[in-house]
MDAnalysis code that builds the backbone (N, CA, C; Angstrom):
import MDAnalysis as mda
import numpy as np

u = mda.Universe.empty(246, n_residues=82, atom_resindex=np.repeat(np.arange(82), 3), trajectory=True)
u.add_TopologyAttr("name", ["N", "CA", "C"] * 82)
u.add_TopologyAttr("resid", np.arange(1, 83))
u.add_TopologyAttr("resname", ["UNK", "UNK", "UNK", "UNK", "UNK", "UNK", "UNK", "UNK", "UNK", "UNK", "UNK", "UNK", "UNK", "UNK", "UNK", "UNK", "UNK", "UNK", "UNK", "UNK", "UNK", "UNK", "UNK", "UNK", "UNK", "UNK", "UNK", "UNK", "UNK", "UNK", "UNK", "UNK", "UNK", "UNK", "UNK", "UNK", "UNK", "UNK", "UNK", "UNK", "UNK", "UNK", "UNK", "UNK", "UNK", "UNK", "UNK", "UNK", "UNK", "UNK", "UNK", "UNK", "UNK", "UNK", "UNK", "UNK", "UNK", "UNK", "UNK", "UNK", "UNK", "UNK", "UNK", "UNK", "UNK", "UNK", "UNK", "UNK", "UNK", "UNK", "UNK", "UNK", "UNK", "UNK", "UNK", "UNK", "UNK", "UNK", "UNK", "UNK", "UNK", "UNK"])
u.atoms.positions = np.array([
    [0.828, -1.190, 0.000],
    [0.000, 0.000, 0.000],
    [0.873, 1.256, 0.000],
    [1.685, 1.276, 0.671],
    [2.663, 2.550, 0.782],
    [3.408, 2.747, -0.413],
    [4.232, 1.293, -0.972],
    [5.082, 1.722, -1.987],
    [3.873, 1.936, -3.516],
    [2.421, 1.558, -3.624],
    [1.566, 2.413, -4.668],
    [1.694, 3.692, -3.971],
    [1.027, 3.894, -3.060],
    [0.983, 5.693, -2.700],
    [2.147, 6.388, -3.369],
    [3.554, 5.722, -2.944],
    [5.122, 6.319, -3.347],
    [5.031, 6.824, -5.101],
    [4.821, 5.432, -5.566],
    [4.371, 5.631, -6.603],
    [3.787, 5.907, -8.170],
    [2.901, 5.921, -7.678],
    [1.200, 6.487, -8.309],
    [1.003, 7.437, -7.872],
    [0.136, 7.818, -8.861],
    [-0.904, 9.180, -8.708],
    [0.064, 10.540, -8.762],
    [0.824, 10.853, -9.978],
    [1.354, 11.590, -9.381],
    [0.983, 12.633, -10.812],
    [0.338, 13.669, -10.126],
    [-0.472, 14.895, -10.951],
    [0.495, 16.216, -10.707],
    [-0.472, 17.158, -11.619],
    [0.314, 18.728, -11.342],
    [0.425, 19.174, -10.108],
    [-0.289, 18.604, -9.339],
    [-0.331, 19.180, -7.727],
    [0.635, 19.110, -6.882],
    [0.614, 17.456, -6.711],
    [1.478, 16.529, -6.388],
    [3.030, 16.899, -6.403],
    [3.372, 17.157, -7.944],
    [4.447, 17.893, -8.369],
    [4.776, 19.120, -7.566],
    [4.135, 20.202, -7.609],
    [4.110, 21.422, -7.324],
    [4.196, 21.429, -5.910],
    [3.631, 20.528, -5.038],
    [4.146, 20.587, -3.723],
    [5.162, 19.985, -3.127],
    [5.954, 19.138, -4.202],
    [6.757, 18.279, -4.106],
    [8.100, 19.581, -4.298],
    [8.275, 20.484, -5.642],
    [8.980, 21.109, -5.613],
    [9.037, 22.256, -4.684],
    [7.542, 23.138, -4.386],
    [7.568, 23.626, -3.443],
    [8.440, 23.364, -1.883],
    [8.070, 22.105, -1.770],
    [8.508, 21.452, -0.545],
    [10.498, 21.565, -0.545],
    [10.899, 21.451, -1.546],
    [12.077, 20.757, -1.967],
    [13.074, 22.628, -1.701],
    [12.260, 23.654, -2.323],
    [13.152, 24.667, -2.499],
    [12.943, 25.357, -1.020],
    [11.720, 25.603, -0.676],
    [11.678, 26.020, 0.962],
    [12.421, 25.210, 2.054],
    [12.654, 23.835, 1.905],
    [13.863, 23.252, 2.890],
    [15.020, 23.344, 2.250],
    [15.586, 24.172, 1.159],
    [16.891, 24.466, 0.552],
    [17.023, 25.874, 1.067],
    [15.789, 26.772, 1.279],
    [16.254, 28.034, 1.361],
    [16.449, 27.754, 3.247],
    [15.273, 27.228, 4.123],
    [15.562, 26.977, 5.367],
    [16.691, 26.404, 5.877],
    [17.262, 25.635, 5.237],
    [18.708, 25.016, 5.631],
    [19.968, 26.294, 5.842],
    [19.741, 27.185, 4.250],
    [20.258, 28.021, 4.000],
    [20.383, 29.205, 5.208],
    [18.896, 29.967, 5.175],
    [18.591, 30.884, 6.199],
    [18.477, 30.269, 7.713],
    [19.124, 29.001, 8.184],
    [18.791, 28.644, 9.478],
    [17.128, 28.807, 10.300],
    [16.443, 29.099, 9.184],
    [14.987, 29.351, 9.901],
    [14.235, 28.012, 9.928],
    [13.819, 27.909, 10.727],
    [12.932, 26.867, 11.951],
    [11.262, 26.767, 11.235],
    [10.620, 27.988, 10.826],
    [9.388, 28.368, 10.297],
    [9.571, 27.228, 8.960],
    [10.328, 28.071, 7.828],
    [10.063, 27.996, 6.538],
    [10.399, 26.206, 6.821],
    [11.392, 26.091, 7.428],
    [11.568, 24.250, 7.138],
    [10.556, 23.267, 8.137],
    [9.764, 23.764, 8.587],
    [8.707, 23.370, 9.265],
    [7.364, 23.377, 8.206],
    [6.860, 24.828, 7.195],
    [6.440, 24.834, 6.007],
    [7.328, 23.473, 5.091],
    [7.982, 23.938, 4.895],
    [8.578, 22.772, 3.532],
    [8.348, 21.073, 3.686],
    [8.558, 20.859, 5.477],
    [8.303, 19.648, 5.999],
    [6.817, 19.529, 5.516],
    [6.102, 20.317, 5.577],
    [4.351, 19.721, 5.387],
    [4.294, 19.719, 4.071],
    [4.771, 20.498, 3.142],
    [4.596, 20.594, 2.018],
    [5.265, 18.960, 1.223],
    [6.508, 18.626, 1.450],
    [7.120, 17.534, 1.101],
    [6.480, 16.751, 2.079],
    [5.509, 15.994, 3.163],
    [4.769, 15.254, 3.643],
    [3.551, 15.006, 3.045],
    [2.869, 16.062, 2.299],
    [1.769, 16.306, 1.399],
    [2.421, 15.421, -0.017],
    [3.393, 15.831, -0.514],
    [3.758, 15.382, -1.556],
    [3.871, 13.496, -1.598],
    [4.677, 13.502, -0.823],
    [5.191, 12.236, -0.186],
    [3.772, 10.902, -0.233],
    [3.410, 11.850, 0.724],
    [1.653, 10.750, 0.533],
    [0.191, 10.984, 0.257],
    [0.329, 11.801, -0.886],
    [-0.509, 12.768, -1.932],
    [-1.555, 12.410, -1.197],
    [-1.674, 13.674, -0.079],
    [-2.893, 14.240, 0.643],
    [-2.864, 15.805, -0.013],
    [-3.758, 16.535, 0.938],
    [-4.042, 17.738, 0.592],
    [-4.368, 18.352, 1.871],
    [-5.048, 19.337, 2.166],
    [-5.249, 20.261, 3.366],
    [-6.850, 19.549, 3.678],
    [-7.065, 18.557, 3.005],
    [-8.593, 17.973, 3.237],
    [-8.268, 16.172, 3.651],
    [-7.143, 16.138, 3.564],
    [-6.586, 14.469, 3.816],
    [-6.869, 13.881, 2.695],
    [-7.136, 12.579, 2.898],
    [-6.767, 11.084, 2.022],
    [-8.228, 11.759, 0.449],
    [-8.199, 12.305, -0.082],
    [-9.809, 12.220, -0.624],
    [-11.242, 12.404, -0.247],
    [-11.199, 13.582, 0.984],
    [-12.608, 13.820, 1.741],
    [-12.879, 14.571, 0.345],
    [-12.502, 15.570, -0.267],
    [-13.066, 16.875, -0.892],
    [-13.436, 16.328, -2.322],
    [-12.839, 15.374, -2.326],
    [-13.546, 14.928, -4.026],
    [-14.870, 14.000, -4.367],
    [-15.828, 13.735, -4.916],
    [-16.657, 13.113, -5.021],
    [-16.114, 11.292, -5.407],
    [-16.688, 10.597, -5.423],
    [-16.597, 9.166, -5.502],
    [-17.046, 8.724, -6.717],
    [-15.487, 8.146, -7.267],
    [-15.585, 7.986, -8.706],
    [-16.831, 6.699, -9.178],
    [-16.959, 6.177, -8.313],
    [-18.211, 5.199, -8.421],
    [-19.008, 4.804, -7.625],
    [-20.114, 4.353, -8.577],
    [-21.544, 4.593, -7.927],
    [-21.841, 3.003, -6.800],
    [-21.987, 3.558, -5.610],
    [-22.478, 2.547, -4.628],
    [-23.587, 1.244, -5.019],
    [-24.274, 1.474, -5.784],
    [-24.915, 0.713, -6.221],
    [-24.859, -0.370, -7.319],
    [-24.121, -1.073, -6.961],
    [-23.175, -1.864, -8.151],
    [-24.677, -3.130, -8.268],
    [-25.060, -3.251, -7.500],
    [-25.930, -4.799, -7.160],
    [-27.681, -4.225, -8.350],
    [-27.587, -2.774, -8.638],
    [-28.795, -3.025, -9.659],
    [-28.494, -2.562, -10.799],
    [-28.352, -3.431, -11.562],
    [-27.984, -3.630, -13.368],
    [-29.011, -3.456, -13.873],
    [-29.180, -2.840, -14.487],
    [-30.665, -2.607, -15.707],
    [-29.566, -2.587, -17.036],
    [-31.015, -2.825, -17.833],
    [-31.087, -3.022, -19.006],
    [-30.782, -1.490, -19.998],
    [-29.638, -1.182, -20.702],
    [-29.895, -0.182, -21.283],
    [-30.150, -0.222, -22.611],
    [-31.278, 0.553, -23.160],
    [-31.549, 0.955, -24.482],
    [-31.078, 1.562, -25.240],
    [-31.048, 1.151, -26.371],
    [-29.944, 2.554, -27.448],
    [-30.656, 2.661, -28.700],
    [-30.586, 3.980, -29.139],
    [-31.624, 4.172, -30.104],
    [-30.366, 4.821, -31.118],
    [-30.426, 4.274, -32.135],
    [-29.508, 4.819, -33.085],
    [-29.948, 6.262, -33.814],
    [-29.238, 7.443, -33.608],
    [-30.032, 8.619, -34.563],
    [-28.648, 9.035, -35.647],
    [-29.649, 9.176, -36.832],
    [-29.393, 9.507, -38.101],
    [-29.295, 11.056, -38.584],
    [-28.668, 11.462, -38.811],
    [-28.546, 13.232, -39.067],
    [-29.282, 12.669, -41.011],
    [-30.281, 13.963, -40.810],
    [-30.597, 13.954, -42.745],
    [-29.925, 14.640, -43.554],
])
């Protein structure tokens, strides 16, 4: 489970907090500040195990539908342009 999280899934976001993360603990190392590498730590922890400020997937809807157990029948009607 961990080494998919590592990974997969890895989007524009993902990225962007990954580099984010990467240059704020280069400049904190740099400037000895405690803040910014405390920022960069969450930012590269976010990256790391592609959460967000909402956790694991609360804020997105559910790519599929709970109701797997009623199958119907679908109809298809072929249309013709004149």
């Amino acid at each position: 489970m961990i080494k998919q999280t590592l990974f997969t899934g890895w989007h524009f976001m993902r990225w962007l907090r990954l580099g984010l993360g990467g240059l704020m603990a280069i400049q904190a190392v740099q400037n000895h500040d405690t803040l910014s590498g405390l920022i960069a730590a969450f930012f590269l922890f976010q990256a790391v195990t592609n959460t967000g400020c909402c956790s694991v997937n609360s804020c997105t809807a559910p790519a599929t539908k709970n109701n797997a157990d009623k199958i119907e029948d679908v109809e298809f009607e072929e249309v013709k342009t004149k």
